[in-house]
C-alpha positions as a printed Julia matrix, in Angstrom:
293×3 Matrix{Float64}:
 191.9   101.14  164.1
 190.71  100.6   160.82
 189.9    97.04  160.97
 188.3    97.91  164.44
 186.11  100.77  162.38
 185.42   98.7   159.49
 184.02   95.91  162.06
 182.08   98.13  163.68
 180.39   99.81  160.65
 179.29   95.58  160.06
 177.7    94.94  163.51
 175.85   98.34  162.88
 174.33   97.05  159.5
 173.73   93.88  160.87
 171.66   95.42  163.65
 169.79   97.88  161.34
 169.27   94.92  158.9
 168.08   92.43  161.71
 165.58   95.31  163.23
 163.92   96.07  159.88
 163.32   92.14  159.55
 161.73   92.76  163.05
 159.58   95.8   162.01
 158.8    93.81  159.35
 157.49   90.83  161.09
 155.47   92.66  163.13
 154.3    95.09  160.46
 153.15   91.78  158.63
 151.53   90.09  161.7
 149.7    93.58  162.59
 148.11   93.29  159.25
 146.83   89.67  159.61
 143.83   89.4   161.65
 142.48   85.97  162.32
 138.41   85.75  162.37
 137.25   82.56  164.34
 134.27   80.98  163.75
 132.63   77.68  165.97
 129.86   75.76  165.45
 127.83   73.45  168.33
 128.83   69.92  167.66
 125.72   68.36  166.19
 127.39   65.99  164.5
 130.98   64.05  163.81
 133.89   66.52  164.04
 134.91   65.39  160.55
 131.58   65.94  159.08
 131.36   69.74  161.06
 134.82   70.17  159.37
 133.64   69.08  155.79
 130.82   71.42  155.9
 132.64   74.45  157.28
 135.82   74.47  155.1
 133.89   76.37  151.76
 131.75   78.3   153.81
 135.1    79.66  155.57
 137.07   80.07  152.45
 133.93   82.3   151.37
 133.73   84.59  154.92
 137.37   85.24  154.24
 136.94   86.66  150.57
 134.48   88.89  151.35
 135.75   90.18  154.6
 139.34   91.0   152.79
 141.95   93.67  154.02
 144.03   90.6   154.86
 141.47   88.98  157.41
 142.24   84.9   157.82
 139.33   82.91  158.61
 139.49   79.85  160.56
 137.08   77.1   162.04
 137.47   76.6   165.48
 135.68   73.12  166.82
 134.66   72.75  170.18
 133.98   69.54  172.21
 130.57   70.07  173.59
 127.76   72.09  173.22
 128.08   74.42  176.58
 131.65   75.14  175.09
 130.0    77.13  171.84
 128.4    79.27  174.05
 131.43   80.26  176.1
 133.94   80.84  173.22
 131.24   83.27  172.02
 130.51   84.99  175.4
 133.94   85.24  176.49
 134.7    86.38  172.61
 137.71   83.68  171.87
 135.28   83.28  168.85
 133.78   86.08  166.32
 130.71   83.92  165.13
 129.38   81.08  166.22
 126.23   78.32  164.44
 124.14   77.81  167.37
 120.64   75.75  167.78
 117.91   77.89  168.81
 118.25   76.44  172.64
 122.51   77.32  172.56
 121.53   80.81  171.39
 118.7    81.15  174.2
 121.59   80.32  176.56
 124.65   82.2   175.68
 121.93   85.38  175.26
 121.14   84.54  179.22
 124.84   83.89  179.81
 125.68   87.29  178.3
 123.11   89.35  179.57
 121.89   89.67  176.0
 124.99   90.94  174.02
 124.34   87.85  171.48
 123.04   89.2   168.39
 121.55   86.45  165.96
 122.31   87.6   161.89
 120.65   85.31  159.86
 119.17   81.44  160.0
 118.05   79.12  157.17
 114.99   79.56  155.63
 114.39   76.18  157.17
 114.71   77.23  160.62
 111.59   79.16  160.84
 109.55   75.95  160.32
 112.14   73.3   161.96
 111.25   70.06  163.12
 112.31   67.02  164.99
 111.58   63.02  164.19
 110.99   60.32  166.47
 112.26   57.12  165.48
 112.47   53.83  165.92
 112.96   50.33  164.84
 110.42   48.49  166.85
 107.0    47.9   164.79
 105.19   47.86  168.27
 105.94   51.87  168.52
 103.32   53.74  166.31
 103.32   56.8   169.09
 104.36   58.73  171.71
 102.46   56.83  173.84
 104.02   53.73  173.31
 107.85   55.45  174.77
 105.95   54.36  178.23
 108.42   51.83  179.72
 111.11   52.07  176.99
 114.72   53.04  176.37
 114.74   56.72  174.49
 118.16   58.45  173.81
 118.04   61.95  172.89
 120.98   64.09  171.73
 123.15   66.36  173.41
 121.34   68.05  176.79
 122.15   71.56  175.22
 120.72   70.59  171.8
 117.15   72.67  170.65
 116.32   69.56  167.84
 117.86   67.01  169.52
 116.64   67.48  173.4
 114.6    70.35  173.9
 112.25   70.69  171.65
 110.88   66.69  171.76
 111.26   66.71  175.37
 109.0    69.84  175.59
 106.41   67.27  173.29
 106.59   64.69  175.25
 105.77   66.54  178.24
 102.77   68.05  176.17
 101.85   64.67  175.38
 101.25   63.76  178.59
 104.84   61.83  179.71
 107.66   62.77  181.94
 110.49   61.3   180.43
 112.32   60.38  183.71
 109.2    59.2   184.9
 107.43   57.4   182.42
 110.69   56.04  179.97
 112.82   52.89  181.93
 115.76   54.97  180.57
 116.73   58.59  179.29
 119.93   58.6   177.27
 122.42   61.25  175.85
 124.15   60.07  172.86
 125.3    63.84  172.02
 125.35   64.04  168.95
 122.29   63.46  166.17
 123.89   60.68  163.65
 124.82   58.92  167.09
 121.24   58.77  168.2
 120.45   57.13  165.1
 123.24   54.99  165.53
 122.39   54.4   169.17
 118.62   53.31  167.66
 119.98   50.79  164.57
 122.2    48.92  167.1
 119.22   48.35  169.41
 121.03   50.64  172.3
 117.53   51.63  172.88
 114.25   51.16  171.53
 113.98   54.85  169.99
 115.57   57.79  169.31
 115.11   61.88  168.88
 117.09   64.15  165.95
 116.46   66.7   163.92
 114.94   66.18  160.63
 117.77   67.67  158.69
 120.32   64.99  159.75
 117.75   62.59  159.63
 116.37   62.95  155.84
 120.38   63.44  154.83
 121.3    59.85  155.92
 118.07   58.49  154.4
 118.93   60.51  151.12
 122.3    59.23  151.47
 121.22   55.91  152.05
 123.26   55.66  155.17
 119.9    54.02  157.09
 118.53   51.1   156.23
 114.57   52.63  155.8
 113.04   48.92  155.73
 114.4    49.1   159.21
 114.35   52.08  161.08
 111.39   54.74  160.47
 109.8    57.75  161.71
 106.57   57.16  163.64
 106.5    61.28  165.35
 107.37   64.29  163.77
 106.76   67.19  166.05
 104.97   70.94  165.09
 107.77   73.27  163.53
 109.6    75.93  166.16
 112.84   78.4   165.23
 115.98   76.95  165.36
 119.58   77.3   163.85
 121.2    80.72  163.46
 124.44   82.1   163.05
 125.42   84.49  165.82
 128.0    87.63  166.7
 128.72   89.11  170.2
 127.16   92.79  170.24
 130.67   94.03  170.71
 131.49   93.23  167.51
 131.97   96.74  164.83
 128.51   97.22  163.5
 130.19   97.9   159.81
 132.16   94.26  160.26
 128.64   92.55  161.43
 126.87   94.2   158.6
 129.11   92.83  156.26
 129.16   89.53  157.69
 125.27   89.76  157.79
 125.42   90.57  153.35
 128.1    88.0   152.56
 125.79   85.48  154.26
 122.23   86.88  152.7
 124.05   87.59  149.03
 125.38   83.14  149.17
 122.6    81.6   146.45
 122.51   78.46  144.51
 123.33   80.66  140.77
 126.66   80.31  141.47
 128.92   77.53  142.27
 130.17   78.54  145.3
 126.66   79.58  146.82
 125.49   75.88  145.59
 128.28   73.8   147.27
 128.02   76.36  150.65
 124.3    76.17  150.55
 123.92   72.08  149.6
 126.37   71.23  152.84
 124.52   73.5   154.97
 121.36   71.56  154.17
 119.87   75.16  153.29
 117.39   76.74  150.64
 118.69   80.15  151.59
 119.78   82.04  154.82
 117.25   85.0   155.56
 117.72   87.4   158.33
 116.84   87.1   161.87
 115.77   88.44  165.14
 116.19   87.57  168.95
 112.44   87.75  169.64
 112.47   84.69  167.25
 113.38   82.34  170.04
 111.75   83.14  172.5
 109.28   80.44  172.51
 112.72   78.0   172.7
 113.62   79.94  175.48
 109.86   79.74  176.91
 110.31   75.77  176.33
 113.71   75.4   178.55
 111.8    77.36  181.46
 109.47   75.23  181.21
 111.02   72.09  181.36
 113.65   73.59  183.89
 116.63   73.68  181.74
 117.5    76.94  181.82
């Protein structure tokens, strides 16, 4: 009897011990909540994921009370707009035309916190590598890629300039192409894929800075009028005292301090400044227009 007590008195303490672990566990896992964040893929996965590790590193610090932060990539653009409607993401970098559309898809529970500076005078570049092609005119009868179909810089926006110009790209080019991305249109233009090519001016003026185009070669010959574009976005459900803080961390980042320099410098950004729905709705004029939304 004694041995049989003294056993059970062990399998007792080994099941109090093994369900504080438990408690434990799930006390710990209870306290970590993970914050997702996506961008549209503008550009190489391994570039998105260069620029996004500080600025994540940063969100998590100032959210605190044990919040982990982590970048979630996507594969397309259309797939940046669903994680953020169907909230399997808490914020989300979206191009003025990916905002227009996951505002639509929502029924207008995106709320858009702050953009660059730069994105309230954006722009997009023709460009090209053929001497012959001084306009956009001179597209008439020639290969053109443009970026992703969902992208505002890349698609959009130039396509809404070409029509203003005059030319129906599916009409008047011998071929529209998608390269989906803004460094592959440019790639896409340097191997002679096609005769000329439409980005952002962001990406653009980084690989000439960066000397990663060769400038005697390829050039701009159109730069289009400025229009809103970038933000970073929140679904409306989302606590107004954690958006608010999201909104600060974001407005407080500036180039005094080293952290606010590197964030800032690999966002390609002066400053972000708020923002404001009513912002885009000339992007969102622009897809009606050319029947893309």
């Amino acid at each position: 009897m004694p041995k049989e007590s003294s056993r059970r008195r062990q399998l007792i303490a080994q099941s109090l011990c093994a369900a504080v672990l438990l408690v434990s566990g799930l006390h710990a896992q209870a306290q970590t909540t993970v914050f997702r964040v996506t961008a549209i893929p503008d550009e190489s996965p391994t570039e998105l994921a260069r620029k996004a590790a500080p600025l994540m590193r940063y969100i998590e610090a100032q959210l605190g009370n044990g919040v982990k932060v982590e970048y979630t990539p996507v594969t397309d653009y259309a797939a940046a707009v669903e994680a953020l409607v169907n909230k399997k993401v808490d914020m989300a970098w979206f191009g003025g035309f990916t905002f227009v559309q996951a505002n639509v898809r929502s029924g207008g529970k995106i709320i858009p916190l702050v953009q660059r500076e730069e994105d309230s005078k954006f722009r997009s570049v023709f460009i090209t590598a053929d001497p012959s092609i001084k306009s956009l005119a001179d597209l008439k009868g020639r290969d053109v890629s443009f970026g992703s179909q969902s992208s505002t810089s890349g698609h959009l926006m130039p396509r809404n300039f070409v029509l203003q110009a005059g030319l129906s790209p599916e009409k008047d080019f011998r071929r529209v192409a998608y390269s989906g991305a803004h460094d592959a249109t440019i790639a896409a233009v340097a191997a002679g894929k096609v005769q000329a090519g439409a980005l952002n001016i962001s990406v653009w003026e980084k690989f000439v800075t960066e000397k990663k185009v060769d400038a005697d070669k390829l050039h701009v010959f159109y730069t289009t009028p400025a229009y809103f574009d970038y933000n970073w976005s929140v679904h409306a459900d989302m606590p107004a005292a954690q958006r608010e803080k999201l909104k600060a961390a974001l407005l407080n980042l500036n180039r005094d301090t080293a952290v606010g320099k590197e964030i800032l410098d690999l966002q390609r950004a002066t400053r972000f400044v708020p923002t404001q729905a009513d912002n885009y709705k000339g992007i969102e004029a622009a897809a009606r227009s050319a029947g893309l939304l």
